[in-house]
C-alpha positions in Angstrom: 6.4 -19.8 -21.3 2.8 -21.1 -22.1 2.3 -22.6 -19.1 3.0 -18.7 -17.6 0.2 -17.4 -19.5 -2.5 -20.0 -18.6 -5.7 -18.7 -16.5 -7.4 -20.8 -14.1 -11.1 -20.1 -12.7 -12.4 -20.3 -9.6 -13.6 -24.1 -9.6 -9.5 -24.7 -10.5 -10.3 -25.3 -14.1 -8.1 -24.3 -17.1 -9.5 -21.5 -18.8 -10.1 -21.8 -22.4 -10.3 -17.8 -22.9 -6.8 -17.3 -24.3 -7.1 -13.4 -24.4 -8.7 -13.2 -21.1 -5.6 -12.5 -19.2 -4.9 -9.4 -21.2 -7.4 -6.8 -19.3 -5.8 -7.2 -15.8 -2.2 -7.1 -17.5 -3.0 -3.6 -19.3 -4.5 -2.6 -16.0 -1.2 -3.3 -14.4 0.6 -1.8 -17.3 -1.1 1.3 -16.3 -0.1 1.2 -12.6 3.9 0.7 -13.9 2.7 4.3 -16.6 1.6 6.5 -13.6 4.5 5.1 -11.4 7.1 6.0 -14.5 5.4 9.7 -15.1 6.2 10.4 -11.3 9.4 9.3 -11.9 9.5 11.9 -14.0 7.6 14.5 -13.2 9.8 14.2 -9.5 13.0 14.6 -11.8 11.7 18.0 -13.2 10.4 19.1 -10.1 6.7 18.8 -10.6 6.1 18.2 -7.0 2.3 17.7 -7.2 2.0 15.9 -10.5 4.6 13.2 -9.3 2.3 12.8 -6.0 -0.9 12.4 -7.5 0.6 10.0 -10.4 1.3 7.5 -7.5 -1.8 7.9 -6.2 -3.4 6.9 -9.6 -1.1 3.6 -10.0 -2.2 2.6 -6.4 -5.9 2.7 -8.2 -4.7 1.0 -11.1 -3.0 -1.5 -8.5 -6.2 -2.3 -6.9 -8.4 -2.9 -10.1 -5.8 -5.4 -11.5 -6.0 -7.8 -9.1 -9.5 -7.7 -8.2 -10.4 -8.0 -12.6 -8.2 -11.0 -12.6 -10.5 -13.1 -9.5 -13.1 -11.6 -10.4 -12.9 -12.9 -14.4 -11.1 -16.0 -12.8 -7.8 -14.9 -15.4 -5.1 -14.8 -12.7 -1.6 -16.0 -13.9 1.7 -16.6 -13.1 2.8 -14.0 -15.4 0.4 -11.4 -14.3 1.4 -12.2 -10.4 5.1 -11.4 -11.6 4.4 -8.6 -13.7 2.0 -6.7 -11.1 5.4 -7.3 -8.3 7.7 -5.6 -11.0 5.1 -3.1 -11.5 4.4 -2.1 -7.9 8.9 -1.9 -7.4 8.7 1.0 -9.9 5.4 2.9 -8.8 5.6 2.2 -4.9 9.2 1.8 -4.8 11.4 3.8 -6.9 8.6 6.5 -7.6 8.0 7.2 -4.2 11.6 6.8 -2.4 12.4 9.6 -5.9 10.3 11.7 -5.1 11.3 12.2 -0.7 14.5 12.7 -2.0 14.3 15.2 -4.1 11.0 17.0 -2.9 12.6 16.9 0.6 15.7 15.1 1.4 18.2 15.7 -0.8 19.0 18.9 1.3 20.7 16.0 3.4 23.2 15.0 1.4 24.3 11.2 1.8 22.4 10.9 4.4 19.0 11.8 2.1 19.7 9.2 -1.1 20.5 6.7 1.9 17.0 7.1 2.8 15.6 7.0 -0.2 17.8 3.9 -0.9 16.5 2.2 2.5 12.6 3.2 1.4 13.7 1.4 -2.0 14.8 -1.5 -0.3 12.6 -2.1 2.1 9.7 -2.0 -0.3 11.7 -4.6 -2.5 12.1 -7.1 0.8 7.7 -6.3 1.7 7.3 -7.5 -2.4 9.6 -10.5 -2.5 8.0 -11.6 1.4 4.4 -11.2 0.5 5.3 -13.1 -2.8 7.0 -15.9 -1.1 4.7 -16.2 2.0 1.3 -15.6 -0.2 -1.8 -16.2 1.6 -0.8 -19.1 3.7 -0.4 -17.1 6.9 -3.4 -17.9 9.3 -5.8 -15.2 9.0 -4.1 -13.5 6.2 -7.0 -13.3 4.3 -7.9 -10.6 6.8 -4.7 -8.8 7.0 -1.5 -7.8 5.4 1.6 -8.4 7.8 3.6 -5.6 7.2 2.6 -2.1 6.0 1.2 -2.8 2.2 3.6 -0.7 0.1 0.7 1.0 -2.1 -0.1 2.6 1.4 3.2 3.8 2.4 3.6 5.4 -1.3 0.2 6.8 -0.8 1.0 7.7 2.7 4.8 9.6 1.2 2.5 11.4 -2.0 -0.7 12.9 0.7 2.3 14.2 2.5 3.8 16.0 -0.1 0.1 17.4 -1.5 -0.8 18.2 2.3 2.4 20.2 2.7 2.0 22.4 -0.8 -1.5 22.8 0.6 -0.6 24.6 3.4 2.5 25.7 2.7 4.7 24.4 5.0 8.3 25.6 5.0 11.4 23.6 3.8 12.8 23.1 7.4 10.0 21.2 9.2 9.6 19.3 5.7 12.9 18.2 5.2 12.8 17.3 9.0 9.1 15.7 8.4 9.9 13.6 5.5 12.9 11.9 6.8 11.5 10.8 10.0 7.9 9.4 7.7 10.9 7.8 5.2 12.5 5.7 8.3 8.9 4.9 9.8 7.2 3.7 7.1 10.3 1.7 5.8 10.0 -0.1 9.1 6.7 -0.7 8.7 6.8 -2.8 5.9 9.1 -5.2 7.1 7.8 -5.2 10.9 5.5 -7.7 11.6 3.0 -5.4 12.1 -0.7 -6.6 10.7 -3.1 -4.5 9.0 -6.6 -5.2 7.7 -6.8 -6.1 3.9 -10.1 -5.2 3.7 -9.9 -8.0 0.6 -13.3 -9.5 2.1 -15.7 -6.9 2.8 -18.4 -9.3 3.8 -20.2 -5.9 5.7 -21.3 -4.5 2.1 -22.1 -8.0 0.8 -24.4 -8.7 3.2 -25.8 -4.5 3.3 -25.9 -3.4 0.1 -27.7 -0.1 0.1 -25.7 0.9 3.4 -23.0 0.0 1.3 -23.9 2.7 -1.0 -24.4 5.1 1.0 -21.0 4.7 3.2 -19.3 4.9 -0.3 -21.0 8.1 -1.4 -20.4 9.6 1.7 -16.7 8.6 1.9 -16.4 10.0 -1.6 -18.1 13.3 -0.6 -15.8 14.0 2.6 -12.7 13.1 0.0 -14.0 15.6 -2.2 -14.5 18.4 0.4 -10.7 18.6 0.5 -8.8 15.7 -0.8 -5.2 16.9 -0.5 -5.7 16.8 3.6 -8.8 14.3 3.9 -6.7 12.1 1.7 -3.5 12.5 4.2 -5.7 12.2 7.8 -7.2 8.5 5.9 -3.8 7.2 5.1 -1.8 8.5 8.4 -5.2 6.6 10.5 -4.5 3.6 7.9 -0.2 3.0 8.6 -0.6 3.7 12.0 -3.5 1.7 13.0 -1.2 -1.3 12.7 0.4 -0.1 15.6 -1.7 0.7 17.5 -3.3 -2.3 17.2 -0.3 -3.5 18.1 -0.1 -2.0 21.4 -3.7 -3.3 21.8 -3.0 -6.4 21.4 0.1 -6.5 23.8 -1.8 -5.1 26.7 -4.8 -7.6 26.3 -1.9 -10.5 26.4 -0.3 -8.7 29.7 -3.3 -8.2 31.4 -4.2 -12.1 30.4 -1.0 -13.3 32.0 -1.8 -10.9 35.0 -5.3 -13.3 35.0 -3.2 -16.7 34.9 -1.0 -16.2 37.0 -3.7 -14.6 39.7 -5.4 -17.9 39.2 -2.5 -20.1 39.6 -1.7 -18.6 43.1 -4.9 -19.1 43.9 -5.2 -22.9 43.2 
């Protein structure tokens, strides 16, 4: 159990700082709070609330990990803790709230989605955890649609539709087809940029700021719907990249082989 607890810096040093570890752990423990409320809040139909408690655990999510490099505290414990964590807020939360903001009008067929959602965000956890970063170029990208996304992408949906008001029929139709896609996301081998190492901002700093301040300002002229369009372009970007990348290959082939017949 000690050996759990026990930080490690960036030179791969033992930490002395016993109580280091603690401020990425209570950041995680808020992630698993917000994704607990919109457990909640989806059970007594508070529609909104639930949505925009995920999307605060997916900022509590982010902080977490990037505290623990950045104060060189990352642990065993905290890795499994932040997995657990992300089940309950980009897991269960999310696949609670499709069902009963929009498919339990389905029946069976509804809390089977949900179940898949569930599942499948389960099976993206347990492959990242296994796999870590040992992937070639995974430092760059995710392979798979990064579950904070796809709960992110499931609680703009439901603020986009209050929003406008869309009616129950073309939600209920909406929601299913978003819970299939982005279940398949997550365990296709789809990549996606991490954006882990933004070595752009690094290297401007004051263009940095300014990108930031102007992202922030077009997410404040509406966020319910700028929110939405930034996290639809986000999980499917992967592939369209995808398609990308398989007409580049063709069109190599098509290259190789016209240069073969030559020869």
């Amino acid at each position: 159990m000690k050996k759990a607890f026990e930080t490690v810096d960036k030179r791969g040093n033992k930490n002395p700082r016993k109580g280091a570890y603690l401020l990425p752990n209570l950041l995680t423990s808020a992630s698993l709070f917000a994704g607990f409320y919109s457990l909640v809040a989806s059970i007594n139909g508070n529609f909104l609330a639930a949505a925009w408690a995920i999307l605060v655990s997916g900022i509590f999510d982010g902080l977490d990990g990037r505290v623990a490099r950045i104060t060189g505290t990352t642990s065993k414990f905290g890795v499994e803790y932040d997995s657990l964590a992300d089940l309950v807020a980009f897991g269960v939360a999310p696949g609670i709230l499709a069902f009963t903001w929009g498919l339990q009008t389905y029946g069976r067929l509804g809390w089977l989605a949900g179940f898949l959602y569930v599942a499948t965000t389960a099976l993206r956890l347990a492959r990242f955890n296994t796999l870590g970063s040992s992937g070639p170029g995974s430092k760059h990208y995710f392979t798979g649609l990064p579950c904070p996304s796809a709960a992110a992408m499931l609680a703009t949906t439901v603020l986009m539709c209050q929003h406008f008001g869309i009616p129950g029929p073309v939600r209920h139709y909406g929601v299913l087809v978003l819970v299939y896609t982005l279940s398949f996301l997550m365990v296709s081998n789809v990549r996606y940029h991490s954006f882990k190492e933004m070595r752009w901002f690094n290297q401007h700093p004051f263009r940095g700021i300014i990108a930031f301040l102007l992202i922030m300002v077009v997410i404040a002229i509406e966020p319910k719907v700028t929110l939405f369009l930034m996290f639809f372009a986000y999980c499917f970007s992967g592939p369209l990249l995808y398609s990308f990348d398989l007409m580049h290959l063709r069109n190599k082939r098509k290259v190789v082989d016209k240069i073969g017949i030559q020869d």
